[in-house]
N, C-alpha and C positions, 0 to 999 in steps of 0.2 A: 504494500500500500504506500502508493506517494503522499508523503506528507503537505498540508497546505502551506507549509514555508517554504517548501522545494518548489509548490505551482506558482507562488508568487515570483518564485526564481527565473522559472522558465518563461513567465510572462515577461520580465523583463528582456533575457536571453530573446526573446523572440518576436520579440514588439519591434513597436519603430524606434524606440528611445534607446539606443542599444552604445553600448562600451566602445572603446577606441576599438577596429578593425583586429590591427596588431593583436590586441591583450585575447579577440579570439581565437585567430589563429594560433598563437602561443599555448591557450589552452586545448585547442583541438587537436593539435599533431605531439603535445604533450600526454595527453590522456589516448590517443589511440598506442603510442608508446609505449607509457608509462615509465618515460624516460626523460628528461631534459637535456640530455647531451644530445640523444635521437632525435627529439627534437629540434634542438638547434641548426645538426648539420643539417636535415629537412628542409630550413628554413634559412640557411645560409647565415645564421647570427650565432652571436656567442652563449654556453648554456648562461651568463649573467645576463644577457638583455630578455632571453625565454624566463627565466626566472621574475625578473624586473618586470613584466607584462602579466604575468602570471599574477606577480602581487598587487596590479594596478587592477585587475579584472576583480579579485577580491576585494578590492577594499571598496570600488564603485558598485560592488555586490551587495556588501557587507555580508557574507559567508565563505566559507574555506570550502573550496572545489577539490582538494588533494587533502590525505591524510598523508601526513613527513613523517615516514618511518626510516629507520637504521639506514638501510641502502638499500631502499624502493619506496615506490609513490603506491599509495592507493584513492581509486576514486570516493570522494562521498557519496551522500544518496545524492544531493542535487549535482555532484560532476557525472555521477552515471547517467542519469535522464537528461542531462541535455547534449554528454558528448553524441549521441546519432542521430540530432535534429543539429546540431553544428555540422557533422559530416554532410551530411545534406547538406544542407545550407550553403557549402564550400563546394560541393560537386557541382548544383546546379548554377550555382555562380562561375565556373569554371566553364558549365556547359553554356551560359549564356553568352559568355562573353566568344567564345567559341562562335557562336550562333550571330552574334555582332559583326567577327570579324569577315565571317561566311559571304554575311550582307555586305559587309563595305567592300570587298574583294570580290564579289558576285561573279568576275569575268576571269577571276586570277583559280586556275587552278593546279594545286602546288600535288604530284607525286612523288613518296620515298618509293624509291627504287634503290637495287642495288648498282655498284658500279657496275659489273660486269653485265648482268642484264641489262644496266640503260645503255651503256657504251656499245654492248656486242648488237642488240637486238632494237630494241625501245627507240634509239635516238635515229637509227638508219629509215626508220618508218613513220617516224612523228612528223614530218611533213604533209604526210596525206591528212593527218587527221587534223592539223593548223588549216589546213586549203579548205577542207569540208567543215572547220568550224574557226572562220577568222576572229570570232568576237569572242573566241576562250581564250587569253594568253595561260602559258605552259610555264608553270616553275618544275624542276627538279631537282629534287634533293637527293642526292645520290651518298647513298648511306646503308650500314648492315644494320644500325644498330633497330632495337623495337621503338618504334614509334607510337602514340597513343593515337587514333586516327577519331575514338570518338570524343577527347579532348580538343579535338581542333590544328592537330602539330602535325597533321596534310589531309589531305581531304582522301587520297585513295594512297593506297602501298600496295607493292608487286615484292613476294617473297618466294623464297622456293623455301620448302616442307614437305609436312605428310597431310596437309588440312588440319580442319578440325578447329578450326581458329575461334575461340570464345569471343561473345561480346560483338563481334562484327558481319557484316554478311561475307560471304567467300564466294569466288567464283574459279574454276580452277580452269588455269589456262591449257598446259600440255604440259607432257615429260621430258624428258630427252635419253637418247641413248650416248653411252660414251664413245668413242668412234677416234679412232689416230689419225691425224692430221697432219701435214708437210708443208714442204714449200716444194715446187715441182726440182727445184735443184738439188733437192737431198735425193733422188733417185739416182745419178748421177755419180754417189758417191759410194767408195767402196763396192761392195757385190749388189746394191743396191738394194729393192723390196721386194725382195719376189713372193716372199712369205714373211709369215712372223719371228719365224728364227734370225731371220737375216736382220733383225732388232738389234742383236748381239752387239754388232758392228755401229750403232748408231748411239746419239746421246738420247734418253727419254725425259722428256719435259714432263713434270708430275703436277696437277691442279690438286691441292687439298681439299679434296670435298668432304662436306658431311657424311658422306655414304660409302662403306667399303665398296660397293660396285664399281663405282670411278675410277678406282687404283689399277695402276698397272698391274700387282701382282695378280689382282682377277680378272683382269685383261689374259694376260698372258696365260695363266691356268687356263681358262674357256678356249682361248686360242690353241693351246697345248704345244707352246711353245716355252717347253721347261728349263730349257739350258739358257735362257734370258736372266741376268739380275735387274730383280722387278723392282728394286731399291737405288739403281744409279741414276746419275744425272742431276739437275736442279729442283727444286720446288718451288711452287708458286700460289701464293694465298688467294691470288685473283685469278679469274681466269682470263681476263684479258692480256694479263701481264704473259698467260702463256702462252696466247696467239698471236701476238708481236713478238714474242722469240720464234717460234715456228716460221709469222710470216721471213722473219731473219733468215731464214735457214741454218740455227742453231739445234735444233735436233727436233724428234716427233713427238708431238702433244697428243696426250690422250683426253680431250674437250666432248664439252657434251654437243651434239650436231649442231644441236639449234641456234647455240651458240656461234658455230663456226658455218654456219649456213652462208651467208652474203658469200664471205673469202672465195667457198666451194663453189659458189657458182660462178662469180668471177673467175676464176681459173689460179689465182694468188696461191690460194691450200688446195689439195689436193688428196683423196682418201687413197692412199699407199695398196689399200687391201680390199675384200671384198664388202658391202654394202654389210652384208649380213653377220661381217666378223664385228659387234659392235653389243656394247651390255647395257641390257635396261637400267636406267635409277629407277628407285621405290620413289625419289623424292621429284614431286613437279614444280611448277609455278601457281600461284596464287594471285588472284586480283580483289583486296581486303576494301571495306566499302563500309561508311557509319551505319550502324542500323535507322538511325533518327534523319537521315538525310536521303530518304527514298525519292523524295521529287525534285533533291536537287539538279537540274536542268545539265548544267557541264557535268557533273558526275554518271549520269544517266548517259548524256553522249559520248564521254569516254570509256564505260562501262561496254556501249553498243558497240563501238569501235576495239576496241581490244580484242573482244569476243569475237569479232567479224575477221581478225588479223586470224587468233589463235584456232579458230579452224579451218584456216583456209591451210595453217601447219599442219595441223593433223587429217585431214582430207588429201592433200596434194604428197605428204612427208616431206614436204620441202615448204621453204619461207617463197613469200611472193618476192619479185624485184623491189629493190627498195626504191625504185624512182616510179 
């Protein structure tokens, strides 16, 4: 049973007459903590200004929101009944202002993408979709890290994964297979490609993927080319980094196709071996989308557009021309 001093509390907490902003939030990423140093870094300040806000909120209270024990905080009855009407309160203020900036920016629409996705794939075709929609300007954020998309920090993201993505809507673009890649002048070298063993002889350029499928060494088992070391050569965190050594003619990258689709059709890379010597990933692409942003107008025609790109990939197995 809430006491009637804690409801006059929360009247106040919730009315229009309300405490300096600060000494809230101090008390609400305090009390989801239950920590003051957690809170601070949260909050970028020191744990004395969290504290200092914290005692400001109290005494324009006049109740104690924390009991100070030994070495932890516990909520009182009136900081437990308003810290999840504060969360609130901070979410949908975060979502609104979100929704502010949605509107002032109406025509700006900003995707995270990854590098290697925008660079290899994303950016060679975003011209069609500028032509067919002049009045959307394009930001890209080209970035791995997670993005919140229904906080407002872009309006869509393209990820590779398994799905399953909570909180947003998903739409999945396609997969890729891993597939070795050259430059036509590494044929030329040594005994050349005539098979997989003839690897031996070559540097292999290795993409760190999330998935053991990627790796050479199940490249090479599948292929059953065993006297290969599935371990030599360079590495590379990006994968574009390893189709610019490829296009180099610095040794074979094992890239996922779709990635190296443009090059292969231009005749730049070139697949060494047969179409069918190449291993599925588990993991695909993904195009993430706010749940609360259904009728936003650019998102919808990006949304149309992407979809329209990714299965014209998986329909044809090869990407369109990017002009």
């Amino acid at each position: 049973m809430i006491s009637l001093h804690t409801l006059d509390l929360l009247r106040y907490m919730t009315g229009r007459s309300l405490p300096p902003l600060r000494a809230l939030q101090a008390f609400e990423a305090t009390a989801r903590h239950l920590s003051i140093s957690q809170a601070a870094a949260e909050l970028g300040v020191t744990p004395g200004a969290v504290s200092h806000q914290i005692k400001t909120l109290e005494d324009w209270l006049g109740a104690a929101l924390f009991h100070r024990l030994t070495r932890a905080l516990r909520l009182t009855e009136a900081g437990e009944a308003a810290l999840p009407l504060m969360t609130e309160g901070f979410d949908r203020l975060a979502a609104g202002t979100a929704r502010m900036q949605a509107q002032t920016d109406s025509h700006l629409l900003t995707i995270s993408v990854s590098p290697g996705f925008g660079s290899l794939w994303l950016v060679p075709r975003l011209d069609r979709f500028r032509r067919n929609h002049p009045d959307i300007e394009v930001r890209l954020d080209g970035t791995d890290r997670l993005v919140d998309i229904s906080k407002g920090e872009a309006d869509v993201a393209i990820r590779y994964g398994m799905g399953g993505y909570s909180n947003v809507h998903c739409d999945r673009l396609f997969a890729m297979r891993a597939t070795p890649v050259c430059s036509p002048g590494v044929l030329k070298q040594g005994k050349g490609l005539r098979s997989p063993s003839d690897l031996a002889e070559h540097t292999l350029l290795h993409v760190e993927w999330k998935e053991a499928e990627g790796s050479w060494r199940t490249w090479l088992l599948a292929a059953g080319a065993l006297d290969v070391d599935p371990y030599k050569g360079p590495r590379f965190t990006k994968e574009e980094m390893a189709v610019r050594a490829a296009l180099d003619g610095e040794g074979v990258a094992l890239i996922g196709d779709r990635m190296a689709a443009d090059h292969l059709a231009s005749g730049r890379l070139i697949r060494p071996f047969d179409a069918d010597l190449s291993t599925p990933l588990v993991f695909a692409y993904f195009l993430l989308r706010p749940e609360d942003r259904e009728d936003d107008p650019k998102i919808s025609a990006f949304r149309k557009w992407i979809l329209e790109e990714a299965e014209s990939v998986e329909r044809d197995g090869s990407f369109p021309s990017p002009s």
